[in-house]
C-alpha positions, -999 to 999 in steps of 0.1 A, spaced: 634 564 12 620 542 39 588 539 27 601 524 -2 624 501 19 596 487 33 577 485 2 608 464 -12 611 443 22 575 435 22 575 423 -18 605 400 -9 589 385 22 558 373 1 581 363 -25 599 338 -3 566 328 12 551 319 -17 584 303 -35 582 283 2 549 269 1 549 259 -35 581 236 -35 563 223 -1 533 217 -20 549 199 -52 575 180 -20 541 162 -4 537 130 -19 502 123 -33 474 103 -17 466 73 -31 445 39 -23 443 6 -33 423 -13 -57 397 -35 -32 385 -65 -34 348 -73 -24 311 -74 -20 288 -48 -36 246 -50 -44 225 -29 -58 198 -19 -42 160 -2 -42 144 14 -9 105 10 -3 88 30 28 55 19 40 37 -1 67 29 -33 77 -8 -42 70 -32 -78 75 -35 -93 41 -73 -100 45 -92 -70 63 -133 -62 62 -152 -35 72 -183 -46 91 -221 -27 79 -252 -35 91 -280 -44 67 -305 -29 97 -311 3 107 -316 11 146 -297 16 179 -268 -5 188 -285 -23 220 -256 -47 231 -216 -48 224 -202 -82 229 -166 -76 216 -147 -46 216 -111 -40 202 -79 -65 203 -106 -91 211 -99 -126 190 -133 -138 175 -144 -168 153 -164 -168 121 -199 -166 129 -196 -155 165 -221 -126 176 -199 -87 176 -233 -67 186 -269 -66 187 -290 -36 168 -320 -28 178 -345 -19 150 -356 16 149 -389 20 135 -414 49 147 -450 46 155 -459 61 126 -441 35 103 -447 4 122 -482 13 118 -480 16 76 -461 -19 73 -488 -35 98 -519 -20 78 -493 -27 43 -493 -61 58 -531 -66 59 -539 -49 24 -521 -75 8 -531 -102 32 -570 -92 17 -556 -85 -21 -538 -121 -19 -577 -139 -3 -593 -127 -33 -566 -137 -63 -570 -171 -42 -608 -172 -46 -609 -156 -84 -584 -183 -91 -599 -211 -77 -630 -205 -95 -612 -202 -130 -594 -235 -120 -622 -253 -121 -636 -242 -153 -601 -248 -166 -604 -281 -157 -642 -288 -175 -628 -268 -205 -653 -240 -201 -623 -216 -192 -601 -201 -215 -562 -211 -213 -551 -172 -217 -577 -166 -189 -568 -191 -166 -529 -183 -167 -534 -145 -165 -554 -152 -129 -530 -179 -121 -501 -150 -127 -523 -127 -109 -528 -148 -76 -489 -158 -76 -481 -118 -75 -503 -113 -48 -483 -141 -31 -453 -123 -35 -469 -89 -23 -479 -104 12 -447 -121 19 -427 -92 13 -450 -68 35 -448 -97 63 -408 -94 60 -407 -56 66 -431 -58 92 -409 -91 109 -378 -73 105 -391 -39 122 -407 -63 147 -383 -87 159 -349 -75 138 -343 -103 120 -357 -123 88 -353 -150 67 -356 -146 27 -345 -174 11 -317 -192 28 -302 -159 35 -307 -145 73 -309 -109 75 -310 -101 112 -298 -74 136 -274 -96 151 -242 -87 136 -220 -115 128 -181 -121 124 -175 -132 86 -136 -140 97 -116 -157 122 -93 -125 132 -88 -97 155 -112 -69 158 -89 -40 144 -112 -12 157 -150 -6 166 -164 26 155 -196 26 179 -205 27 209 -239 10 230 -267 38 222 -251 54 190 -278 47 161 -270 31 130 -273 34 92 -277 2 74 -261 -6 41 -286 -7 8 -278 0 -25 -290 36 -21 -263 46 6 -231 30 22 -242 25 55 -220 28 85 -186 7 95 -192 -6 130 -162 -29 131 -128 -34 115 -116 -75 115 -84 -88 102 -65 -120 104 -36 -108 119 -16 -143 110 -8 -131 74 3 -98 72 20 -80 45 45 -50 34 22 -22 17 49 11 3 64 33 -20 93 32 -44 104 61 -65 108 55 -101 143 51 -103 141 22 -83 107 8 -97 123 3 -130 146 -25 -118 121 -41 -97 105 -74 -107 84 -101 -91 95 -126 -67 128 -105 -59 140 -109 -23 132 -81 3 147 -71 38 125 -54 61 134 -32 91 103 -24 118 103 13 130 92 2 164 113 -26 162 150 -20 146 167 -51 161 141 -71 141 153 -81 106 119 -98 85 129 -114 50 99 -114 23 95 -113 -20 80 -90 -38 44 -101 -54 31 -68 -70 43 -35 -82 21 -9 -95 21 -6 -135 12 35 -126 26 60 -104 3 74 -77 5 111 -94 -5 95 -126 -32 75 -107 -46 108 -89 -48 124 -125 -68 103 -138 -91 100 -116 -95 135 -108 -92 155 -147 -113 180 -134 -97 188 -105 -69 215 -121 -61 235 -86 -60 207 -63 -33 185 -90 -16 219 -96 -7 225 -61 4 186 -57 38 182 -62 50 175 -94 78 153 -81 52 126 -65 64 99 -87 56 63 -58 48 31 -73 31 8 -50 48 -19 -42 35 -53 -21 57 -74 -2 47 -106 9 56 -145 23 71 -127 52 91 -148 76 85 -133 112 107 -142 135 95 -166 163 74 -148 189 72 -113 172 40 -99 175 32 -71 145 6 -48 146 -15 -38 123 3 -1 109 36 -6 121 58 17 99 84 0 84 114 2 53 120 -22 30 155 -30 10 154 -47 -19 185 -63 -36 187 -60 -75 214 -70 -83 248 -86 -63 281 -91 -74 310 -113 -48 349 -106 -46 346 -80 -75 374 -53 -76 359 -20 -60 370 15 -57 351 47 -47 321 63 -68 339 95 -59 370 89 -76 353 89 -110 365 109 -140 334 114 -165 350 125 -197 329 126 -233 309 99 -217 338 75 -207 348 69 -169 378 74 -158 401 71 -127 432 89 -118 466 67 -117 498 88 -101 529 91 -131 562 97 -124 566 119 -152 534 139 -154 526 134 -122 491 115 -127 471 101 -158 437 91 -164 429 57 -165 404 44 -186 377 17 -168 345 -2 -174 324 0 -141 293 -24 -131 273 -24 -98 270 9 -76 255 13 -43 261 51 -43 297 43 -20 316 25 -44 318 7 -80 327 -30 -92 356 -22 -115 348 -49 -144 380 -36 -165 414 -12 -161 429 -19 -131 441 -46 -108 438 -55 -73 458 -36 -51 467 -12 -73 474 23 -67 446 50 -72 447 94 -65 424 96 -36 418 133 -44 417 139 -84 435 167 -96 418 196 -117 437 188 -150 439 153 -157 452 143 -195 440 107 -213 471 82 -224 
């Protein structure tokens, strides 16, 4: 008998409880907020670096041994000033084949001469054939050629430097640019590998004109596709967040980066399988930028760029949260006397993932559900 007391007591306490907290519920008033007015863009996010717009690698077009550094890096240098001297490398054994090279044709050339002046002459009293007397005259001028050439190799390996033409090829390495020297990649005594068409030859300095620089990043193709020349860009300096640097757009990539790596690597199955598939950047190029008065950038500086698509002033604005998405019509949730609350149909415009221009279906001020309910029902 008291077991099922309690049993009965127990049933009626959660009764009441629950009858309670229900006509509590359905007593608190609903939370609404207003219909805003205001500002709203839409917007695309690149991330990337600051970079020189004009940058060269500096080669050599003489092997040897770097003999004397006159610059090193963060150093300012004009065009044409001197960044090192090389000092031509050439072993016994070599030296000796262009001098001897050198002679041979010296010899070779002293008897084309001879033959030819000979021929000349008959030439002249008509006793010499004209076939004849060009083919020696072609002969002699190749010889010509020979000797010069072995006298070049055998200058350059002797005194580093050369003349062909009116180009200097010397072992004094030149600046091509007025610019900073980025970074130098030798050292005095570190031997170097000249540039030739056979081989690439070694970088020994890095120049840039650090007065024009430029934003080099990444957008994802989301944002690519609204992205056009010329549009206005906002950049922020990771080193230097108080800094605010306005620029335009001048280039975006026609092809992703994934798509770029695959064609350029078909072959290459494992290493593009294990990429990730998701790796969708488009390069992007931001220019004309507007650095503040005594801002010094560096060459690298990470940095993010926004870009503004599209911008809409004193535009009617709720939050993208509040959204209804019904059969592919937008709704918002207006509270009802009667039912409670009822869906509003809308016609939205900008988003910058917070809120949403409201172009039609409601007013300013008006009253909105903060917190939709699970059952909503279309006028």
């Amino acid at each position: 008998m008291k077991k099922l007391l309690w049993c009965t007591g127990g049933l009626l306490l959660m009764a009441s409880m629950g009858y309670f907290i229900l006509h509590k519920k359905a007593a608190l008033p609903l939370k609404t907020i207003q219909v805003m007015q205001g500002s709203i863009s839409d917007k695309a996010t690149a991330i990337g670096q600051i970079l020189p717009e004009r940058s060269v690698k500096i080669k050599s077009q003489v092997s040897g041994i770097v003999a004397k550094l006159l610059h090193s890096e963060g150093d300012y240098v004009k065009e044409g000033d001197t960044l090192l001297q090389i000092q031509p490398l050439t072993s016994p054994g070599k030296y000796d084949e262009l001098k001897r090279e050198a002679e041979i044709k010296r010899v070779v050339e002293q008897a084309r001469k001879v033959e030819f002046e000979i021929i000349q002459a008959g030439y002249a009293q008509k006793s010499t054939e004209a076939f004849k007397y060009h083919q020696v005259k072609g002969d002699y001028q190749a010889a010509s050629l020979e000797r010069q050439r072995a006298e070049e190799q055998l200058a350059l390996a002797e005194k580093g430097k050369i003349v062909i033409g009116d180009r200097q090829i010397s072992s004094e390495i030149k600046s091509p640019i007025s610019g900073h020297i980025l970074a130098r990649q030798v050292n005095e005594g570190d031997p170097v590998v000249a540039q030739s068409e056979m081989q690439a030859g070694d970088v020994l300095f890095t120049l840039a004109d650090m007065q024009q620089l430029l934003f080099r990043g990444e957008v994802n193709e989301l944002d690519a596709v609204k992205l056009k020349e010329d549009l206005p860009a906002t950049l922020t300096i990771g080193a230097l967040p108080d800094i605010t640097i306005k620029g335009k757009i001048r280039k975006i990539a026609l092809q992703s980066e994934q798509a770029s790596e695959v064609n350029s690597a078909q072959s290459q199955t494992e290493k593009s399988s294990s990429a990730s598939k998701f790796n969708v950047g488009f390069k992007i190029e931001i220019g004309d930028l507007q650095i503040p008065t005594g801002v010094k950038l560096k060459s690298g500086y990470s940095a993010t760029a926004e870009i503004i698509v599209k911008q809409a002033r004193n535009v009617l604005l709720v939050p993208e949260r509040l959204l209804v998405f019904k059969e592919g019509k937008v709704y918002v949730q207006l509270p009802d006397k009667d039912k409670g609350s009822k869906l509003q149909l809308i016609k939205t415009g900008i988003s910058d993932g917070i809120n949403v221009e409201v172009v039609e279906g409601l007013k300013l001020g008006q009253d909105i559900i903060d917190k939709p309910m699970e059952e909503p029902k279309p006028d």
